[in-house]
C-alpha angles and dihedrals in degrees: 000000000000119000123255120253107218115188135215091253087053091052094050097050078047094054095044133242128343116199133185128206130232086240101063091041083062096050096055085043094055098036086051088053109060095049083065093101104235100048121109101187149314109275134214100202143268130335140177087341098312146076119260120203113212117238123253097273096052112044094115092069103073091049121102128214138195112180125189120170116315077339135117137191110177119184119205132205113189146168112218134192126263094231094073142048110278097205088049089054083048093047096044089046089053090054101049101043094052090042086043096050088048101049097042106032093025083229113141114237115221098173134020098186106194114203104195097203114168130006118226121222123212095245089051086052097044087054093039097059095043081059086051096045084050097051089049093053096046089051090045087054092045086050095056103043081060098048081052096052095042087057096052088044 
């Protein structure tokens, strides 16, 4: 008597249900997104005037996400650099966070909306990441005064 082939499909009906937040769906998405050369972050809308782009730890939090039944729609609202195409960046986000969510949640993705919201200029970035090279080294520097005084404690 031949042995039974069981697939993968056939053990998870078996094991019961598996289920993925919003939440996580966002953070692949946003974590996808800022690898796309030519974006310069995830925003969370407009202040003040202008556009603000949300730090690292918080990225997820500007994404928006719809879910159906093995289903996703992810809405993204980004700032790109002038130096690219813009509708290019849009295009290749679109691309990788479908192909990301998929991959990594099985969820099918029915719609990567892309919101282009700000456009960043050389100069902006230039004095940007010198703000960000100065907040790490003034965390590095924190980190360390209370390694130090963990040591002496």
């Amino acid at each position: 008597m031949p042995d039974k082939n069981i697939t993968q499909e056939d053990n998870i009906k078996d094991l019961g249900n598996i289920t993925v937040s919003k939440e996580v769906v966002a953070i692949i998405a946003a974590l996808e997104t800022i690898k796309v050369k030519g974006v310069v972050g995830i925003s969370s809308g407009y202040k003040a005037g202008s556009v603000e782009v949300l730090p690292r730890k918080e990225l997820a939090k500007g994404i928006e996400v719809w879910m159906k039944p093995e289903e996703v729609n992810i809405t993204i609202p980004i700032v790109t650099s002038y130096e690219v195409g813009v509708y290019k960046v849009a295009q290749e986000v679109q691309e990788k966070t479908a192909q990301a969510v998929k991959t990594m949640t099985g969820l099918k993705t029915t719609k990567v909306n892309i919101n282009i919201q700000g456009v960043k200029f050389k100069e902006e970035k230039k004095k940007e990441e010198k703000v960000e090279k100065e907040e790490e080294k003034k965390n590095k520097k924190e980190i360390k005064k209370e390694v130090e005084e963990n040591k002496k404690a």
